[in-house]
N, C-alpha and C positions, 0 to 999 in steps of 0.2 A: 417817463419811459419805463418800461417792464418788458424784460426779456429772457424767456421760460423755456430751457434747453428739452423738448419736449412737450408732451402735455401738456396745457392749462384747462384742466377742466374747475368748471363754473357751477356752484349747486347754490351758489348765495346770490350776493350782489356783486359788480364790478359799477364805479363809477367816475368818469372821464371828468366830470365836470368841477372838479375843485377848481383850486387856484391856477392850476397850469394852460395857457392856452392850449396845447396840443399835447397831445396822448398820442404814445406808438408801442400797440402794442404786439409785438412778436416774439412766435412759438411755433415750434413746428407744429402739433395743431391743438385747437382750440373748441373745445367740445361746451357752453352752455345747454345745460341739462333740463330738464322740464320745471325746475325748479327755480332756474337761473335767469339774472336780470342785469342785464348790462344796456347800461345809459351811456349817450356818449351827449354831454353838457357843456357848459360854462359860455360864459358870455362873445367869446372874441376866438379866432383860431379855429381848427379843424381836427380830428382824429384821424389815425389811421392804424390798421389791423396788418400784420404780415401774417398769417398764420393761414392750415387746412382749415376751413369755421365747418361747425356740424351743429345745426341750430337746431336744440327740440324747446328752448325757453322762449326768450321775450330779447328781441337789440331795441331800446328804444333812443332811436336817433333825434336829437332836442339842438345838436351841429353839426355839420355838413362834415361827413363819415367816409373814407375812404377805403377799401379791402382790394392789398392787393392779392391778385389769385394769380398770376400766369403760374402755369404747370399743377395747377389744384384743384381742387372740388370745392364750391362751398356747397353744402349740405342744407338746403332751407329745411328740410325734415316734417317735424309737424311741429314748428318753430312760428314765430311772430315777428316780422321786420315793420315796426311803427316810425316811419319818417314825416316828422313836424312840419308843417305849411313853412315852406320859406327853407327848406333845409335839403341835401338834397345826400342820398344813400350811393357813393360811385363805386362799382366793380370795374376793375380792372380786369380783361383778360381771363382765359382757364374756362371751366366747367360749374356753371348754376342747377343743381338739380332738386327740380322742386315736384310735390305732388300736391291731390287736391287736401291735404291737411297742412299745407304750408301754407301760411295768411303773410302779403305784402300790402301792408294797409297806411292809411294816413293822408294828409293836404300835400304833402311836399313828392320831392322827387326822386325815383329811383332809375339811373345812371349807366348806363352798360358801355362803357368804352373798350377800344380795341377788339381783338377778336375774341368774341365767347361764345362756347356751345350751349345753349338752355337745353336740357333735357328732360319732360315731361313726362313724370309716372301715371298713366290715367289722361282722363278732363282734367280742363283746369279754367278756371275763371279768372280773371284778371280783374280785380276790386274793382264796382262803382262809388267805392268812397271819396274820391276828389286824388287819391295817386296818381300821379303820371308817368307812364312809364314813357323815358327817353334814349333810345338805341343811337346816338350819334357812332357807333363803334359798326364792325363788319358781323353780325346777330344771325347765327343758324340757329332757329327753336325748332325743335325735335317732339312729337308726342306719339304718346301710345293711345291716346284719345284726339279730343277735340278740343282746339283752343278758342275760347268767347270773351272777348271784350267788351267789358263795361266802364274801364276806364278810359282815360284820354292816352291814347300811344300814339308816341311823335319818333315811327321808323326812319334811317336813313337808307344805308345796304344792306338789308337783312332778307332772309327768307326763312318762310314758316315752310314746314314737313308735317303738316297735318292738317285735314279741316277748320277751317278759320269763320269762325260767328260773327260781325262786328255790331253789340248792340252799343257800344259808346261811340268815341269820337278815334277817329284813326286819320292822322294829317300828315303829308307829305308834303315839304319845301323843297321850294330849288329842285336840284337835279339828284336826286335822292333814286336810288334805283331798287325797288322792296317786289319780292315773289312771291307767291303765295301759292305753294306745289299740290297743295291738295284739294284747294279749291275755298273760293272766298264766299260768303253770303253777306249783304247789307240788311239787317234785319229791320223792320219798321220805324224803331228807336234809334237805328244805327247814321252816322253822319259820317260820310268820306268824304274828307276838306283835298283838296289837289291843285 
């Protein structure tokens, strides 16, 4: 546990994965720098971040990673969130705001629970690298452009506010109730599972 009355900015390394099952780390906020590298590791157990995050480095998630955010910004910036096949990156709550130099890449899964607002600087693409993005939480995405899907997104209540591209996979279970305000396209590549 580390807990940073203030700041913790990051310009090295930070790494979760020692001997400790669980890591929690809270600051009021948490700045990794373009230089900075925070892993969250080790074999058994989960991390979790209390802090404002303003990502312009590298989170590379290697154990299922927790951030809470109600009342805050994470800042993906032009940052890199790498989530490990089998591991899965979950936000909590508050404000996601990313643009098209923020990379959410990797096998595994990134998480949006409770209510969160995405808000989109620009276009933006959603990785075909095998991420999944999973909204089981109440997801208002917001853009200034156009939002295109190349990965697999598994929406529940959510509603997109912008031009929606779908060239991957976009699946709806159950009674799952998802908008699409500004207008959806299936592109040739694209699969909507219902």
């Amino acid at each position: 546990v580390i807990g940073v009355s203030g700041e913790l900015a990051n310009h090295g390394a930070i790494d979760l994965g020692g001997t400790s099952s669980i890591g929690l780390v809270t600051a009021t906020d948490l700045v990794n720098y373009a230089t900075g590298v925070i892993t969250t590791g080790g074999s058994t157990g989960g991390h979790t971040f209390d802090a404002a995050i303003a990502n312009f480095g590298r989170f590379v998630i290697d154990q299922t990673t927790t951030i809470v955010n109600a009342s805050r910004t994470l800042g993906a910036e032009s940052g890199t969130f790498e989530v490990a096949d089998g591991r899965a990156l979950n936000i909590h709550n508050g404000n996601l705001a990313i643009n098209a130099a923020s990379v959410f890449s990797g096998a595994g899964t990134l998480a949006l629970h409770g209510t969160v607002t995405v808000a989109v600087n620009g276009d933006y693409a959603f990785a075909a690298d095998g991420l999944t993005w999973s909204l089981p939480g109440n997801v208002d995405f917001t853009a200034t452009g156009t939002l295109t899907n190349r990965s697999t997104l598994v929406p529940s209540h959510d509603r997109f506010h912008a031009p929606f591209i779908n060239e991957g996979d976009v699946v709806l279970t159950g009674s799952n109730s998802v908008e699409f305000l500004d207008g959806f396209t299936n592109a040739a590549v694209g699969v909507l599972t219902l």
